[in-house]
MOPAC internal coordinates of N, CA, C and O (Angstrom, degrees):
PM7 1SCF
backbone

  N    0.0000 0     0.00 0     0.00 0    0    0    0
  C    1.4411 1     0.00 0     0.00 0    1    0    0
  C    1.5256 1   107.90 1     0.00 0    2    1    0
  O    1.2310 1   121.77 1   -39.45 1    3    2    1
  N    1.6752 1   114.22 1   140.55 1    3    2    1
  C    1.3577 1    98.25 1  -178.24 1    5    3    2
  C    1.4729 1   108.44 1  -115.32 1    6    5    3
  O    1.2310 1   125.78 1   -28.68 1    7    6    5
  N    1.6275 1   106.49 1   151.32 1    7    6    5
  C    1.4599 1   114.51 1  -171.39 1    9    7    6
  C    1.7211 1   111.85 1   -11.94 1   10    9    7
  O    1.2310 1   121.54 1   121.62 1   11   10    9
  N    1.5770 1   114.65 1   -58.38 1   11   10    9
  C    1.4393 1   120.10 1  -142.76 1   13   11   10
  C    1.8028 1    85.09 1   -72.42 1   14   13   11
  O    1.2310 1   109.60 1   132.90 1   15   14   13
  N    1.2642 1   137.11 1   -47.10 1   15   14   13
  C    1.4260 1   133.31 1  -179.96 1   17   15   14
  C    1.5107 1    96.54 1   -50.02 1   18   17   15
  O    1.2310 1   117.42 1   129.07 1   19   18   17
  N    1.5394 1   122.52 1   -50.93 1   19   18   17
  C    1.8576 1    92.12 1  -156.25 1   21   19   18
  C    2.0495 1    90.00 1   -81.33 1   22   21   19
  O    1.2310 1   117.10 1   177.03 1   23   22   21
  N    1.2365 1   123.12 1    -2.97 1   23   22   21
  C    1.6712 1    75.29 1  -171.83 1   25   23   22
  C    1.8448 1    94.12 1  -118.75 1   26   25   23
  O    1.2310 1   120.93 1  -164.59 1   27   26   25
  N    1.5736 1   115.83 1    15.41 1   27   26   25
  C    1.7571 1   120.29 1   137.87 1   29   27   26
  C    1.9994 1   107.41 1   -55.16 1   30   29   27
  O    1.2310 1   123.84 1   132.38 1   31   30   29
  N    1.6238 1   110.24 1   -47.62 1   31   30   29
  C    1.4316 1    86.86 1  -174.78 1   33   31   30
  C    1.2250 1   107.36 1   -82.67 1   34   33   31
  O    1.2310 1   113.42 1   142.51 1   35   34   33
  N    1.1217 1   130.04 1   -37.49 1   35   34   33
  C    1.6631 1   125.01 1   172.80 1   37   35   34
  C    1.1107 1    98.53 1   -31.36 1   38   37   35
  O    1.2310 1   106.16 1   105.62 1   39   38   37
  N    1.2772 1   143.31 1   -74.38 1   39   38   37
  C    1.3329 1   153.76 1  -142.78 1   41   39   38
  C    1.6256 1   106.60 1   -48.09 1   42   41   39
  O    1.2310 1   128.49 1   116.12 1   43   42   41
  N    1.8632 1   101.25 1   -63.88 1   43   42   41
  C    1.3498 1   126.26 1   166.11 1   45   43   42
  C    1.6359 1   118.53 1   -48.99 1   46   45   43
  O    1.2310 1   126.30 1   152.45 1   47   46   45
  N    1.2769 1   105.49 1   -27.55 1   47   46   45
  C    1.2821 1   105.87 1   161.82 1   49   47   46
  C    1.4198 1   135.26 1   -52.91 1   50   49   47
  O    1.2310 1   131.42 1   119.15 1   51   50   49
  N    1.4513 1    95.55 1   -60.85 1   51   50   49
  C    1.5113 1   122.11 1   160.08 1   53   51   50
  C    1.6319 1   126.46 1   -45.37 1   54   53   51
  O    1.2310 1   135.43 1   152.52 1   55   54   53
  N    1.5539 1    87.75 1   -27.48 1   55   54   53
  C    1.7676 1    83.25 1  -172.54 1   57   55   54
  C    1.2250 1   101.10 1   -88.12 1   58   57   55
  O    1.2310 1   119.44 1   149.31 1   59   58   57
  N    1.4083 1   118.67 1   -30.69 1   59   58   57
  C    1.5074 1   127.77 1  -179.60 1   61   59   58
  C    1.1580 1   126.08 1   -64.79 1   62   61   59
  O    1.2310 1   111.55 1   153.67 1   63   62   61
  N    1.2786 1   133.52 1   -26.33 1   63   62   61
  C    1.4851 1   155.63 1   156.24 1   65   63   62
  C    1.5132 1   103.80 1   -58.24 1   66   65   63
  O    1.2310 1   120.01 1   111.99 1   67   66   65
  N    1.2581 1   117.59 1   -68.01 1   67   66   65
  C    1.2472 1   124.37 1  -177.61 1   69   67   66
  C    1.8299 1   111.82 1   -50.98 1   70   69   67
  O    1.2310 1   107.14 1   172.68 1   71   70   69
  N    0.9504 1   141.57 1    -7.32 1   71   70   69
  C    1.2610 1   175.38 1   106.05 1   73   71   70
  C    1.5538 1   113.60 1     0.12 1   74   73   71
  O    1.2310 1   139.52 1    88.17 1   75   74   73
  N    1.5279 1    79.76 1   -91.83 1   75   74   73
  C    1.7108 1   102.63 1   174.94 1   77   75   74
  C    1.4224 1   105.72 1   -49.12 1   78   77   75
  O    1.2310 1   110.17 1   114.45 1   79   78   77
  N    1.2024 1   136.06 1   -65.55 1   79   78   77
  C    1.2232 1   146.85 1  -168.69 1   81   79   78
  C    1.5761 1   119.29 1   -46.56 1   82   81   79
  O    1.2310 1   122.21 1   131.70 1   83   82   81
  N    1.3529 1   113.38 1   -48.30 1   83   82   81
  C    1.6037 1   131.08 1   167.28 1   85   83   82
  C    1.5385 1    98.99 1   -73.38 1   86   85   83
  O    1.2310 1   110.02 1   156.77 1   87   86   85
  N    1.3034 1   136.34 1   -23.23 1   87   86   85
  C    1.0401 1   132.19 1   143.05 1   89   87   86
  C    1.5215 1   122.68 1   -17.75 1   90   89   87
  O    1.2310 1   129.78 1   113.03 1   91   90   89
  N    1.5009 1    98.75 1   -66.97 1   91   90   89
  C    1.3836 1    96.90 1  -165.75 1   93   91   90
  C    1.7004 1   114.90 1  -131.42 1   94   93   91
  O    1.2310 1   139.15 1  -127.37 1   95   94   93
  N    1.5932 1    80.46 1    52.63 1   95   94   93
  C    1.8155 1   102.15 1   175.52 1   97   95   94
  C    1.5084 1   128.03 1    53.05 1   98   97   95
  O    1.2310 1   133.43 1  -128.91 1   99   98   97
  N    1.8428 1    91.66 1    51.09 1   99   98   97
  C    1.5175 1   105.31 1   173.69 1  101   99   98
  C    1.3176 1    96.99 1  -130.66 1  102  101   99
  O    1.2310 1   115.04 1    -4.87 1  103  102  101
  N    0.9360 1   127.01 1   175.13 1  103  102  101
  C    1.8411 1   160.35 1   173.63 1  105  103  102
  C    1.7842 1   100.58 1   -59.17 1  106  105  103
  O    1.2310 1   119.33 1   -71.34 1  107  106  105
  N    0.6458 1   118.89 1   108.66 1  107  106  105
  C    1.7053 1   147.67 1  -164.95 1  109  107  106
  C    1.8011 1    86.36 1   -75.82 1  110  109  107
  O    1.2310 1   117.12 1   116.69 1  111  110  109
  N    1.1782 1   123.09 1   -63.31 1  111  110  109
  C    1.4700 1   139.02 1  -154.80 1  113  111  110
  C    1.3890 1    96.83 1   -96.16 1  114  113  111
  O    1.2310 1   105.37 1  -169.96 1  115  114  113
  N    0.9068 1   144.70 1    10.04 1  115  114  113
  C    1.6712 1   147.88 1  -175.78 1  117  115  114
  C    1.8383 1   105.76 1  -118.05 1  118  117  115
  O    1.2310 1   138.33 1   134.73 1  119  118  117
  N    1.3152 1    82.08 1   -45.27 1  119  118  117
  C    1.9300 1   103.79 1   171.08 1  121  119  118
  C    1.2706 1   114.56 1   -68.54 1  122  121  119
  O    1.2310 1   123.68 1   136.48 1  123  122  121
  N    1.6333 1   110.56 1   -43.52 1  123  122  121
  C    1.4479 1   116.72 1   177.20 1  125  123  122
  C    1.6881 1   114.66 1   -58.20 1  126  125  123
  O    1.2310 1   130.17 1   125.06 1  127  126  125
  N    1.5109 1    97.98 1   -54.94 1  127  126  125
  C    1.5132 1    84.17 1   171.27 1  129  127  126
  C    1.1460 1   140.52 1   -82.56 1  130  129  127
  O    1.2310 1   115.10 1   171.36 1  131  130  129
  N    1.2478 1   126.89 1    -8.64 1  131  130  129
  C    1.4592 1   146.83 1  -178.52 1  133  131  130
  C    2.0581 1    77.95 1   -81.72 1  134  133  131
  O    1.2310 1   122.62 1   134.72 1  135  134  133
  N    0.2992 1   112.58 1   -45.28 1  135  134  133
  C    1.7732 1   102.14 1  -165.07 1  137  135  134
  C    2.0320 1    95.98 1   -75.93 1  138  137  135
  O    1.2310 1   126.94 1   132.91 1  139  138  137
  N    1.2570 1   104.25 1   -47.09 1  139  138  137
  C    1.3599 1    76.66 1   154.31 1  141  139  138
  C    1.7494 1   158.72 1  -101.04 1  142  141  139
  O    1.2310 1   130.69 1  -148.71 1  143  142  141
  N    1.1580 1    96.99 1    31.29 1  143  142  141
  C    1.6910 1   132.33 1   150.10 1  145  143  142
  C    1.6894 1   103.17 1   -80.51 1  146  145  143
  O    1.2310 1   121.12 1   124.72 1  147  146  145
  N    1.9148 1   115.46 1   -55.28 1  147  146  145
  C    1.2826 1    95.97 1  -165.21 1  149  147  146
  C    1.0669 1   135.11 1  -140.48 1  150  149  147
  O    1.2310 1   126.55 1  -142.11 1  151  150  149
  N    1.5271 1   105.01 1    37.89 1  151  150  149
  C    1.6369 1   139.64 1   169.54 1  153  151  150
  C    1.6494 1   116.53 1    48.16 1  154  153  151
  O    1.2310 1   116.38 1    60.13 1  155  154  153
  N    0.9593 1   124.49 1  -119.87 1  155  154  153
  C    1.4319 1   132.81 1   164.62 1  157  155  154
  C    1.4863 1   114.82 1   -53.76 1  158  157  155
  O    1.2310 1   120.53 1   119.46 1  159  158  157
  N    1.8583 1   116.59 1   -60.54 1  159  158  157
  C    1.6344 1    80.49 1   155.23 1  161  159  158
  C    1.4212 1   169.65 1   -45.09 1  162  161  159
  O    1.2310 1   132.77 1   178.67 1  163  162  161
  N    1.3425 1    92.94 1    -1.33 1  163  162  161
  C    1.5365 1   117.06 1   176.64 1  165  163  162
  C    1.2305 1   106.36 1  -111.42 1  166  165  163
  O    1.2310 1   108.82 1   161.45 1  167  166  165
  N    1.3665 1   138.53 1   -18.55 1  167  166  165
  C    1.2758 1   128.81 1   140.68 1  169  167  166
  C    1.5893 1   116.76 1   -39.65 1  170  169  167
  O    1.2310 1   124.07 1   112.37 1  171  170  169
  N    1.4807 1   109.79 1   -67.63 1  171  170  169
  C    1.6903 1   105.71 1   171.41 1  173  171  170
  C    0.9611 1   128.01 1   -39.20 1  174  173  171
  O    1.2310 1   119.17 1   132.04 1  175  174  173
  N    1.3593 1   119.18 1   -47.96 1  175  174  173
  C    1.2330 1   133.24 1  -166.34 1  177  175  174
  C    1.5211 1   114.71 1   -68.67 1  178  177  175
  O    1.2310 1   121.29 1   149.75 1  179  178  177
  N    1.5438 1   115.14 1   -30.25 1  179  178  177
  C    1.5604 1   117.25 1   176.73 1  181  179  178
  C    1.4269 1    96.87 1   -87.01 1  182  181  179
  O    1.2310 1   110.32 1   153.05 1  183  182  181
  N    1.3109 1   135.79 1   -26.95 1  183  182  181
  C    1.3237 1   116.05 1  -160.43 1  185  183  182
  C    1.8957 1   115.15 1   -80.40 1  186  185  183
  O    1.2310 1   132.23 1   149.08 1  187  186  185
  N    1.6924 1    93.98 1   -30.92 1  187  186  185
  C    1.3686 1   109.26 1   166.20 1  189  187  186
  C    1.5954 1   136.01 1   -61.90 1  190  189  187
  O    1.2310 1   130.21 1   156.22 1  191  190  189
  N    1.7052 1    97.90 1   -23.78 1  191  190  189
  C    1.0819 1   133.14 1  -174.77 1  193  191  190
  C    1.9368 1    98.16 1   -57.89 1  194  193  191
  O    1.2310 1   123.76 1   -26.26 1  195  194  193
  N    1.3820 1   110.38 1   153.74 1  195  194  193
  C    1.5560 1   105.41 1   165.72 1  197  195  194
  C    1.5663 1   107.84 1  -105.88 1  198  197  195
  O    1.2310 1   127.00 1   -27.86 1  199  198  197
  N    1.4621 1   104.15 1   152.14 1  199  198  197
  C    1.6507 1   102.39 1   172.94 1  201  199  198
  C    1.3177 1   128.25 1   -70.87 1  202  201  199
  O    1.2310 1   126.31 1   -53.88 1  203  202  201
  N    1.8149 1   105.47 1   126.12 1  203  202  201
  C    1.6563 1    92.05 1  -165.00 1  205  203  202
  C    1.6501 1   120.26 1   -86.61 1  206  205  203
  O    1.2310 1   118.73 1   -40.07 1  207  206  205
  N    1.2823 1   120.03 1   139.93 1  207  206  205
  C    1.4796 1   130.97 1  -154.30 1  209  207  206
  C    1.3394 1    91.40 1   -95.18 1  210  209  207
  O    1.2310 1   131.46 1   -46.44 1  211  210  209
  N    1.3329 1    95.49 1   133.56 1  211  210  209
  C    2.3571 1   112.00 1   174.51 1  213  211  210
  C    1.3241 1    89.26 1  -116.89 1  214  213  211
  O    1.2310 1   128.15 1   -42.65 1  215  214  213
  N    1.8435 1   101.91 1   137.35 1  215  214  213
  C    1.0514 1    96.01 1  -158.75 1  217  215  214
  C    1.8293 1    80.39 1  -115.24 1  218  217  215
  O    1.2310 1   120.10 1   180.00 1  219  218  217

């Protein structure tokens, strides 16, 4: 695999998290970058996460 493929999916990673995250009433762009520092762990980490309630 060459460099420019793994950090295109990183990237996609990031956007995808950022996603998930506004999903479930967090910061889209806070997720985005924290996911790119920590890839798939930040996938886990939002999915484990609970959805935050506005009251």
């Amino acid at each position: 695999m060459s460099n420019s493929s793994f950090f295109v999916g990183w990237g996609t990673l990031s956007l995808i998290n950022a996603g998930l995250a506004q999903g479930k009433g967090r910061s889209g762009l806070v997720w985005c970058l924290i996911s790119l520092l920590l890839g798939p762990i930040a996938t886990f980490l939002i999915v484990l996460l609970n959805r935050v309630e506005i009251d």
